[in-house]
C-alpha positions in Angstrom: -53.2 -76.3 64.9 -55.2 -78.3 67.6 -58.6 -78.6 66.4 -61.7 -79.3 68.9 -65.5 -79.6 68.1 -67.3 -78.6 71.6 -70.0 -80.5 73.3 -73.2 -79.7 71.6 -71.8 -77.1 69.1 -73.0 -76.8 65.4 -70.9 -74.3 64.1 -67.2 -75.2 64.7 -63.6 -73.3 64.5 -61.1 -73.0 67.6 -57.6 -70.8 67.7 -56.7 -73.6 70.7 -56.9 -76.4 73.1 -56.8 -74.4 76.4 -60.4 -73.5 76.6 -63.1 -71.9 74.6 -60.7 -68.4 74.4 -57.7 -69.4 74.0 -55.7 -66.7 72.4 -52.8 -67.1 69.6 -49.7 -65.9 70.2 -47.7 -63.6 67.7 -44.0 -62.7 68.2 -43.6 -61.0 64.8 -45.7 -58.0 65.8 -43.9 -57.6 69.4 -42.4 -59.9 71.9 -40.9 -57.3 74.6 -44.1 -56.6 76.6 -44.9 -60.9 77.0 -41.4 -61.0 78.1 -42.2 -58.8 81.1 -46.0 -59.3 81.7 -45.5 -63.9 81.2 -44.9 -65.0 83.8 -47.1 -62.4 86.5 -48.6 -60.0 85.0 -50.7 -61.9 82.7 -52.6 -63.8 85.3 -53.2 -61.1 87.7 -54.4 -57.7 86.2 -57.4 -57.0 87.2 -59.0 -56.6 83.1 -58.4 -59.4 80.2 -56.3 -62.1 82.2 -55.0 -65.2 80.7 -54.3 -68.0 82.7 -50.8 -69.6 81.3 -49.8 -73.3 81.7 -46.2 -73.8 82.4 -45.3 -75.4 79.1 -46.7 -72.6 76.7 -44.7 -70.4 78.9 -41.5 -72.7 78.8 -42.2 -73.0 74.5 -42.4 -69.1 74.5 -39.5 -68.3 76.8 -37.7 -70.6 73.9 -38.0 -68.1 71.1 -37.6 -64.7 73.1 -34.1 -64.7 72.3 -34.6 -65.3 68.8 -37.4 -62.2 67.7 -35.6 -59.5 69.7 -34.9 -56.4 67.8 -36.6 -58.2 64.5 -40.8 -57.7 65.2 -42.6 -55.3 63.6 -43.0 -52.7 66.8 -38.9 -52.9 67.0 -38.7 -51.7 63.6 -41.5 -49.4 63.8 -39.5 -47.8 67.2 -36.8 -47.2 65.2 -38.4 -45.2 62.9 -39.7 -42.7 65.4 -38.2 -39.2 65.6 -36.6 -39.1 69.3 -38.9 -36.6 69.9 -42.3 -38.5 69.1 -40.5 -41.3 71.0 -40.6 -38.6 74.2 -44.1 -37.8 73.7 -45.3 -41.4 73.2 -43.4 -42.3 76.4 -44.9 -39.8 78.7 -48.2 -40.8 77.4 -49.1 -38.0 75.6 -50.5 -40.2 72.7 -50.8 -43.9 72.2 -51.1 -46.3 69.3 -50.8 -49.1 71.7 -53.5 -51.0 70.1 -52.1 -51.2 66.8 -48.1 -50.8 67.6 -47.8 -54.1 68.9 -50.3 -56.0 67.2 -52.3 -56.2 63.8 -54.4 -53.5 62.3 -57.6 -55.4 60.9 -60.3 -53.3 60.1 -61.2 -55.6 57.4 -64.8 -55.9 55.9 -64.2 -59.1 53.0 -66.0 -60.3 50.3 -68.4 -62.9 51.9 -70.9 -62.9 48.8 -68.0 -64.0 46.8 -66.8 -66.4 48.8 -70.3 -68.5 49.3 -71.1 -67.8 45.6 -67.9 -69.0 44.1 -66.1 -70.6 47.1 -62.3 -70.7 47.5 -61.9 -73.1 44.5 -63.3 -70.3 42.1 -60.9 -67.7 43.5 -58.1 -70.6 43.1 -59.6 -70.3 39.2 -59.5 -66.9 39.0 -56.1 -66.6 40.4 -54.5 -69.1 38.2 -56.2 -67.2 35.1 -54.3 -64.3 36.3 -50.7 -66.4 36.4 -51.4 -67.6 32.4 -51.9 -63.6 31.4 -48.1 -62.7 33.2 -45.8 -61.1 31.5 -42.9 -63.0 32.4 -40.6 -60.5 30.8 -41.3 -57.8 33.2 -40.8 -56.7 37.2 -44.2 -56.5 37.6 -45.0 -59.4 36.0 -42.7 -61.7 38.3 -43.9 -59.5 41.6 -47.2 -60.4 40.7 -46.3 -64.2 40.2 -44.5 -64.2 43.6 -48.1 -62.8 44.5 -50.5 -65.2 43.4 -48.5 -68.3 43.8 -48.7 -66.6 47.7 -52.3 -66.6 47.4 -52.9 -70.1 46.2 -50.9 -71.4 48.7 -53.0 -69.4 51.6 -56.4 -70.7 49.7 -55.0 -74.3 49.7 -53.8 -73.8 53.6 -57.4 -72.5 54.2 -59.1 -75.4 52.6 -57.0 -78.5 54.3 -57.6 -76.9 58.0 -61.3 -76.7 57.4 -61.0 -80.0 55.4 -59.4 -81.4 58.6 -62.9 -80.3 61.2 -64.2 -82.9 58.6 -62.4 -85.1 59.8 -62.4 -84.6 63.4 -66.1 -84.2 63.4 -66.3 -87.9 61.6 -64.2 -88.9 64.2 -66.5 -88.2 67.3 -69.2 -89.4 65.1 -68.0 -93.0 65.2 -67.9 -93.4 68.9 -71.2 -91.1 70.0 -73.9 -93.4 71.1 -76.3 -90.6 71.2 -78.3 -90.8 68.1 -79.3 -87.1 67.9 -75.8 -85.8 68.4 -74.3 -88.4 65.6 -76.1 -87.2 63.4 -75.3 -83.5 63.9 -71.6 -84.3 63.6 -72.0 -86.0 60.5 -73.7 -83.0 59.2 -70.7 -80.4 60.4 -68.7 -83.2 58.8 -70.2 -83.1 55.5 -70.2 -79.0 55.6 -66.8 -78.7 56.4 -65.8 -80.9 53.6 -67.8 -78.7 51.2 -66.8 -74.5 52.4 -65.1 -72.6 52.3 -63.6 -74.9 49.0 -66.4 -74.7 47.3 -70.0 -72.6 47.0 -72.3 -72.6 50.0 -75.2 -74.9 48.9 -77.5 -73.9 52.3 -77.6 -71.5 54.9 -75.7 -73.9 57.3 -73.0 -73.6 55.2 -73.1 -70.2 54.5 -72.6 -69.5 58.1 -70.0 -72.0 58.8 -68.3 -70.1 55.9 -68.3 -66.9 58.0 -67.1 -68.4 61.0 -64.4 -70.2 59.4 -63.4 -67.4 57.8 -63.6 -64.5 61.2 -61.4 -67.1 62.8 -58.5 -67.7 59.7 -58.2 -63.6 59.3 -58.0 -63.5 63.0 -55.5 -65.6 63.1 -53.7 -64.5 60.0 -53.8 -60.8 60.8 -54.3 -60.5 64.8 -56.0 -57.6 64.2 -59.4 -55.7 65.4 -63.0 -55.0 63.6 -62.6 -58.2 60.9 -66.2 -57.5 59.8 -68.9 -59.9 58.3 -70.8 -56.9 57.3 -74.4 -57.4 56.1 -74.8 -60.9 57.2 -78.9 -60.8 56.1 -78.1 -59.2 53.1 -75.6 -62.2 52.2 -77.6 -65.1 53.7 -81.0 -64.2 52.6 -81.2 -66.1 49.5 -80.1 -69.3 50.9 -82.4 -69.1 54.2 -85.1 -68.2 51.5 -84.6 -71.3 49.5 -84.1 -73.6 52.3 -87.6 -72.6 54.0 -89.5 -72.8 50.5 -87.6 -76.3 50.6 -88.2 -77.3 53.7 -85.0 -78.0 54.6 -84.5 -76.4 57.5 -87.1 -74.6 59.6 -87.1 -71.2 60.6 -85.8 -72.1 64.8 -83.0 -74.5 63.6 -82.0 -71.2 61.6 -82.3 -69.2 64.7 -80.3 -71.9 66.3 -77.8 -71.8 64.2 -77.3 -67.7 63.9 -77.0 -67.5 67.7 -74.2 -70.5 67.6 -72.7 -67.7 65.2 -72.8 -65.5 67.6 -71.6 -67.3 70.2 -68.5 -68.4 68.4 -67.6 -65.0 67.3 -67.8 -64.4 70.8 -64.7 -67.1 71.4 -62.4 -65.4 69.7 -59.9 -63.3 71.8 -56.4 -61.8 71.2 -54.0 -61.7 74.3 -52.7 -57.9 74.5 -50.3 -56.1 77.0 -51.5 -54.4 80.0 -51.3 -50.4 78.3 -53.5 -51.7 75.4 -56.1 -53.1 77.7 -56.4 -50.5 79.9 -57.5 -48.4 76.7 -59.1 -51.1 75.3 -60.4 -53.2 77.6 -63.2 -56.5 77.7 -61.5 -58.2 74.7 -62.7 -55.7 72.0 -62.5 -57.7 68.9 -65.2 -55.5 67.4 -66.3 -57.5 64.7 -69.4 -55.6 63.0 -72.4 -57.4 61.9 -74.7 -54.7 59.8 -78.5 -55.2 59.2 -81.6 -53.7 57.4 -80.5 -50.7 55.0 -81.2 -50.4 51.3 -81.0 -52.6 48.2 -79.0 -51.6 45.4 -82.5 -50.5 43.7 -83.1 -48.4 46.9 -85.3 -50.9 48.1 -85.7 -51.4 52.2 -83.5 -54.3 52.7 -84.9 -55.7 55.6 -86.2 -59.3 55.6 -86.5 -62.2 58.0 -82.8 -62.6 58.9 -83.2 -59.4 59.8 -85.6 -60.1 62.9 -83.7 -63.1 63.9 -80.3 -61.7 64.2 -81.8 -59.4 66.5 -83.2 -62.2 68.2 -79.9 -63.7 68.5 -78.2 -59.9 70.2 -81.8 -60.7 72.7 -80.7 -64.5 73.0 -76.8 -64.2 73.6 -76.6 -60.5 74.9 -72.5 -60.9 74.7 -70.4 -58.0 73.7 -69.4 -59.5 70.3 -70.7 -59.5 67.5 -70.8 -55.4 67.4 -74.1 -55.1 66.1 -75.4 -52.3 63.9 -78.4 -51.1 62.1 -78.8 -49.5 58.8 -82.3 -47.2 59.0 -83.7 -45.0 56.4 -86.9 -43.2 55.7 -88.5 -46.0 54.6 -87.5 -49.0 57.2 -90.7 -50.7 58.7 -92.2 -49.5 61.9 -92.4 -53.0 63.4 -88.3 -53.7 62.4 -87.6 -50.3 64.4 -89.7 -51.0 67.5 -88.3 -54.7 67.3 -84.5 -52.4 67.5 -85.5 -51.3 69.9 -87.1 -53.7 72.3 -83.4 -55.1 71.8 -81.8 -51.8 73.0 -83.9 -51.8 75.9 -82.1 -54.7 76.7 -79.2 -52.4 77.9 -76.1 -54.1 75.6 -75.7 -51.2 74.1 -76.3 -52.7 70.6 -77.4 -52.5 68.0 -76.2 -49.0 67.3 -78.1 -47.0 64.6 -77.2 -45.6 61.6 -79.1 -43.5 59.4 -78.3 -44.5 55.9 -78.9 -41.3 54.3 -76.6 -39.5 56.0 -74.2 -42.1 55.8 -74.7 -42.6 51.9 -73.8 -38.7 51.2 -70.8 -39.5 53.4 -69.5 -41.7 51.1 -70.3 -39.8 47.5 -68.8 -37.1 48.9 -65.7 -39.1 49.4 -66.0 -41.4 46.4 -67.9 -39.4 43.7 -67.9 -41.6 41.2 -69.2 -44.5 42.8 -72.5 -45.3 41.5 -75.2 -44.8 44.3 -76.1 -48.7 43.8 -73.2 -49.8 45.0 -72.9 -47.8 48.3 -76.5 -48.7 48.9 -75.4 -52.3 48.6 -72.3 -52.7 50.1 -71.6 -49.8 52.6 -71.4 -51.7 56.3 -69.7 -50.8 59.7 -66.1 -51.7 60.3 -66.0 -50.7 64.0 -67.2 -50.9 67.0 -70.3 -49.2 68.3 -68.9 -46.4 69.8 -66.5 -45.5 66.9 -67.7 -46.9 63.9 -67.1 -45.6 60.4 -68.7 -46.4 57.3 -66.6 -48.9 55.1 -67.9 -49.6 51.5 -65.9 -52.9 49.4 
């Protein structure tokens, strides 16, 4: 994949070379509707256009032949009872958004992945293959599985290896000093995550958008969710002040380059889809404030300055939502909603009680510290649903 660092950008990741948004392209979910909307259609609708240059269009037209009748939507079609077919065709229903592209709806383990970094999963996986029983079905599906997984954790760490690289390379010929010096930096923390544990907040963050852009483009889904991002960054951001490493506006900085990059990422989806779903609704859900396992408020600094950031950026992704309880400080809720005010419609508000009995009613045996902890929005603000990992 084409990799660029922007001018002036400290927290990197691109899905292509054709601009800040450029969309992937996935044939194995559904080809017929490019076919008809390429070469027009695309560029002219009045909601979500993408502007085409003539050799992605020539590469394209190359493999039509090739995926019809084999994508996921042809196989899904002929599965439907003619009947449903009818109904779907007159527009009764649609599942457009999800027939011919990904499902998502993904909230992963970020904790995990800046506490132990990819290489510990690698361990863990590879601790797995030694217990195999060889002897067995299962045993050989699940070989076939985890080799599968190393090799995605291995793919994973040589394309963010390889923004090391790139950023070295602009390095050597910047003759501003300020700017060399932040490349060397995105350099040296995309050589460390997400292979290995986050050692600072920086990298903590690059971690997340590394890892909103790879499921993205692994899934070309909706709603991949970071989930509590001041839950999960806290303790770095808390070290790093007490260090002085960084101080608390080159964190701010950084956040908002967060949410600006989530911002960049787009999916390119047929005309029906986006006039249900239109304004590139990604819907990634960032979730702040709430409880700590203990039943603790949870709130904390990161709190205040990812709201900053929704003031600062005011784009229409991240989703942005708000755990609140009885005990959430009155200056966190008048700060939510000097940010409402703002008329973005975000954050959105959640009252954790509420939301908590939701979930034991569901899960009943779930201990009560672990849906404090870990329940977060998956959605979108206007139909979001509890999710708990």
């Amino acid at each position: 994949m084409t990799q660029i660092i922007w001018e002036g950008e400290l927290i990197v990741g691109n899905h292509g070379s054709n601009g800040r948004r450029s969309a992937p392209v996935f044939p194995e979910f559904s080809i017929c509707w490019l076919e008809e909307e390429l070469d027009e259609k695309l560029e002219t609708r009045e909601q979500d256009t993408f502007i085409v240059p003539e050799k992605v269009k020539e590469d394209l037209k190359s493999i039509f032949s090739y995926w019809r009748g084999k994508t996921v939507y042809d196989k899904y079609r002929a599965m439907l009872p003619d009947d449903t077919k009818k109904a779907r065709d007159a527009y009764m229903f649609t599942r457009d958004l999800f027939e011919r592209f990904g499902y998502g709806h993904t909230a992963y383990d970020i904790p995990k992945l800046l506490k132990v970094g990819l290489k510990g999963i690698k361990e863990e996986i590879n601790e797995k293959l030694l217990d195999l029983d060889l002897t067995t079905n299962e045993g050989l599906d699940k070989k076939i599985f985890y080799e599968a997984a190393l090799i995605c954790c291995d793919a994973v760490i040589d394309y963010c290896k390889r923004y090391s690289k790139t950023a070295l390379d602009l390095a050597a010929k910047e003759k501003d000093p300020v700017r060399k010096k932040e490349l060397e930096k995105i350099a040296d923390v995309c050589a460390w995550v997400p292979e290995n544990p986050a050692r600072d907040i920086w990298d903590a963050i690059q971690v997340v958008a590394f890892m909103q852009l790879i499921i993205q483009t692994e899934t070309n889904g909706d709603s991949v969710s970071p989930g509590r991002l001041d839950q999960y960054f806290y303790p770095y951001y808390k070290k790093d002040i007490e260090e002085g490493r960084y101080t608390k506006e080159q964190v701010q900085e950084l956040l908002d380059c967060l949410w600006i990059k989530i911002n960049e990422i787009v999916k390119v989806q047929d005309s029906e889809s986006v006039y249900i779903h239109p304004g590139f609704p990604l819907t990634p859900n960032v979730t702040i404030g709430g409880l700590t396992p203990e039943g603790e408020d949870a709130t904390n600094e990161l709190s205040f300055l990812m709201l900053n950031s929704q003031e600062h950026i005011r784009l229409t992704n991240p989703q942005f939502t708000v755990r609140v309880h009885e005990s959430t400080p009155n200056e966190f809720k008048l700060r939510v909603a000097e940010v409402v005010k703002l008329g973005t419609g975000m954050p959105a508000i959640f009252g954790d009680e509420r939301c908590m009995e939701a979930i034991q009613r569901t899960f009943p045996d779930i201990p009560i510290e672990r849906v404090r902890d870990n329940w977060r929005l998956v959605q979108c603000s206007t139909c979001c649903r509890p999710c708990l990992k």
